[in-house]
C-alpha positions in Angstrom: 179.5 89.0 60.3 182.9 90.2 59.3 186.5 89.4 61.2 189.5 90.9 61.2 192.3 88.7 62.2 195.8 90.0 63.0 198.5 87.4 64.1 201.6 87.5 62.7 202.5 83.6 63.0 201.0 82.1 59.9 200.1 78.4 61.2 198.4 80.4 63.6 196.5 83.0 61.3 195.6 80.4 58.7 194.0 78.2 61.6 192.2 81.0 62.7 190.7 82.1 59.5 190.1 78.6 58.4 188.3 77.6 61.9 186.5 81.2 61.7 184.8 80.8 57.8 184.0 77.5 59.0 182.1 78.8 61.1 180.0 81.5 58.5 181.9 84.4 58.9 183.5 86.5 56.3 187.5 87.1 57.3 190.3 89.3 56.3 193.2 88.8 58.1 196.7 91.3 58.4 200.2 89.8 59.4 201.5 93.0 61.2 200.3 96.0 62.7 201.1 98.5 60.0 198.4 96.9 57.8 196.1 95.5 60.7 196.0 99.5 61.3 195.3 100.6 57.8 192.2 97.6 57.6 190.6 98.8 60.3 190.3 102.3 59.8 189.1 101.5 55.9 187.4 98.3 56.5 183.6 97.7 58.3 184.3 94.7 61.1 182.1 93.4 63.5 184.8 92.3 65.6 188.9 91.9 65.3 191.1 89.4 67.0 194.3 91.1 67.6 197.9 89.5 68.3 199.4 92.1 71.0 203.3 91.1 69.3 203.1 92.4 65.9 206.1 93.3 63.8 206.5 96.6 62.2 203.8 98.2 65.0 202.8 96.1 67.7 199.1 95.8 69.0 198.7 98.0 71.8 199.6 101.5 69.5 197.5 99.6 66.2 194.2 99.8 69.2 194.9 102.9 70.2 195.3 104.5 66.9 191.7 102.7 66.3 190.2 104.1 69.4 191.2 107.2 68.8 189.5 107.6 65.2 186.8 106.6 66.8 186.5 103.3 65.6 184.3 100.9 68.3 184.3 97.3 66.7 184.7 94.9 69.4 188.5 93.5 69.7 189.6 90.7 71.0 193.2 90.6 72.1 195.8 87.3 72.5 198.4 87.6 74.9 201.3 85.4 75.7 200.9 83.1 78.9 202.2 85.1 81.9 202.0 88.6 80.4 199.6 90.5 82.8 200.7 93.8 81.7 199.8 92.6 78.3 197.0 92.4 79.4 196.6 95.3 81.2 197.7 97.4 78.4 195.6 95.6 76.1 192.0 96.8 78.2 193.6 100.3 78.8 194.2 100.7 75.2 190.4 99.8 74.6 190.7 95.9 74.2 187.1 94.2 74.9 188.5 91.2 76.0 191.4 88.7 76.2 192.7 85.4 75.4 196.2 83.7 76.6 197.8 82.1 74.0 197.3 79.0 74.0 194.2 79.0 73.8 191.0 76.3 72.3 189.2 78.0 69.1 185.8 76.8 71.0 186.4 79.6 73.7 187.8 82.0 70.9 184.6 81.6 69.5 182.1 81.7 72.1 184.3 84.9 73.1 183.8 86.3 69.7 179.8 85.3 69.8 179.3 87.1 72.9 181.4 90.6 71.8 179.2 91.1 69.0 176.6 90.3 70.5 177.1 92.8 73.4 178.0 95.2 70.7 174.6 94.8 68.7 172.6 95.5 72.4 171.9 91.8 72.9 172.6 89.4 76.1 170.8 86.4 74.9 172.8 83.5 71.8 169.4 83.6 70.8 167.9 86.5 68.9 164.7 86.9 68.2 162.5 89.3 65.5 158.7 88.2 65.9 158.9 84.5 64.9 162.0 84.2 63.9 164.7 82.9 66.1 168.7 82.7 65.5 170.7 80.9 67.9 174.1 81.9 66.8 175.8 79.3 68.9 174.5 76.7 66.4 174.4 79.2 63.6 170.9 77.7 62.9 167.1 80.1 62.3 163.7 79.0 63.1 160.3 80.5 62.3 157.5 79.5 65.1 159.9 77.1 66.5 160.3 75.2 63.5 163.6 74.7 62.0 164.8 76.1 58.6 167.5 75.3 56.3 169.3 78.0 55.0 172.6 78.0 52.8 175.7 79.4 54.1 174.8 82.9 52.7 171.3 83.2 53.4 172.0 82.3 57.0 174.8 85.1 57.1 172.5 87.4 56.0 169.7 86.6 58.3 171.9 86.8 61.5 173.2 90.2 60.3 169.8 92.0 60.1 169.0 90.3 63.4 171.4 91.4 65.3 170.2 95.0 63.7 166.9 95.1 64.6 164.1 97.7 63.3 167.3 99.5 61.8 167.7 100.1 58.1 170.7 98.2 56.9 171.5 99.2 53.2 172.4 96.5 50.4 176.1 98.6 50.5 176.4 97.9 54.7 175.2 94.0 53.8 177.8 93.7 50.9 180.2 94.9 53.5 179.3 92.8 56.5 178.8 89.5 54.7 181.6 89.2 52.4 185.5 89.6 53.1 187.9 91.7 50.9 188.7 89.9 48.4 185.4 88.4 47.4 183.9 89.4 44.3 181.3 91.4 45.9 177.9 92.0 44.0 175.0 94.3 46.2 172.4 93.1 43.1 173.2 89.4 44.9 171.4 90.6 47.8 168.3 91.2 46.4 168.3 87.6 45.4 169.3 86.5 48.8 166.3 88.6 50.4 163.7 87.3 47.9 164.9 83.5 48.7 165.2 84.3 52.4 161.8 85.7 52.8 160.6 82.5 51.0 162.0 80.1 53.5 160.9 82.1 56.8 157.6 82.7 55.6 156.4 85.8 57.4 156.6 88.9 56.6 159.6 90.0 58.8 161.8 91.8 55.8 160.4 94.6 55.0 161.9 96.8 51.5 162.8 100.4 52.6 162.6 102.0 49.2 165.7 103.6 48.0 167.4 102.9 51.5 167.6 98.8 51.9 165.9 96.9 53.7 164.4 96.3 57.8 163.7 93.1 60.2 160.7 94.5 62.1 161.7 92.9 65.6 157.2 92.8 66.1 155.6 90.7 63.1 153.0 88.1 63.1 153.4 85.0 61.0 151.6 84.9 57.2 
């Protein structure tokens, strides 16, 4: 899953990213509004943590401008302690949800979990396609109830397609989704992370869509 993180204090941001990639996710992070803006009308997130005091355009007119090009990632917004009209402008310019500065990076993360989550039709942490179960609150898969170890990559692109299920997600969409901006991005480098990942589960739950990319059939039995 890709984050965008906009927070113009820069202890702040690098925590944030640092604490975030820890955690699997593939980051890109703006230090004011004018380029938070341009990211996320070019850029594919899954979610975005947004500062509401940005310099150059502050947050409320960067979400707007988002919402109305019709851009529906899930965003997050901080607010400073005490400002309820932050708040309140925040959710009326199409904010999913809040924090108050300051704030513990567990909650930020079980916040984030739960938005993209929502976003991708799904109530549960723990996803499931036949078999194969993801509980992204421990960012750990299991096949039949069995664990699996997977590398930091192969368990990125696992979670993705599950959260995606029965939907054709192209190698493109994957580069996109798994990797931030600046990494050296590869879509040949999925293949190889498909063919590994299809070793470790097992079953047959991957299925090739020729020419398009590739499926997680949300019904399979086990090989």
């Amino acid at each position: 899953m890709r984050i965008l993180v906009v927070e113009d204090d820069p202890d702040l941001l690098a925590q944030l990213a640092e604490t975030l990639r820890g955690e699997g996710y593939a980051v890109d992070t703006a230090a004011d509004g004018e380029e938070a803006q341009y990211l996320g009308e070019v850029e594919p997130y899954d979610a975005v943590v947004l500062d509401l005091g940005l310099p150059v355009i502050d947050g409320v007119s960067v979400l707007k401008g988002w919402r109305s090009e019709g851009h529906a990632m899930p965003v997050l917004i901080l607010t400073a302690r005490g400002q309820w009209s932050e708040k309140v402008a925040g959710f009326d310019a199409g904010a999913d949800d809040y924090l108050t500065k300051p704030f513990q990076m567990e909650e930020l993360l079980a916040r984030l979990r739960a938005l993209i989550r929502r976003a991708a039709g799904h109530a549960s942490p723990i996803l499931s396609c036949g078999p194969v179960q993801v509980d992204t609150r421990a960012a750990t898969a299991s096949v039949n109830g069995e664990p699996i170890k997977l590398t930091g990559h192969e368990y990125k692109l696992l979670a993705y397609l599950v959260h995606h299920p029965d939907k054709i997600v192209s190698r493109t969409e994957l580069t996109e989704h798994i990797y931030d901006q600046d990494f050296d991005r590869d879509s040949n480098t999925i293949e190889v992370f498909v063919g590994r990942l299809r070793k470790k589960l097992g079953v047959d739950v991957i299925k090739t869509v020729r020419g398009l990319g590739y499926r997680m059939e949300s019904e399979a039995g086990s090989a």
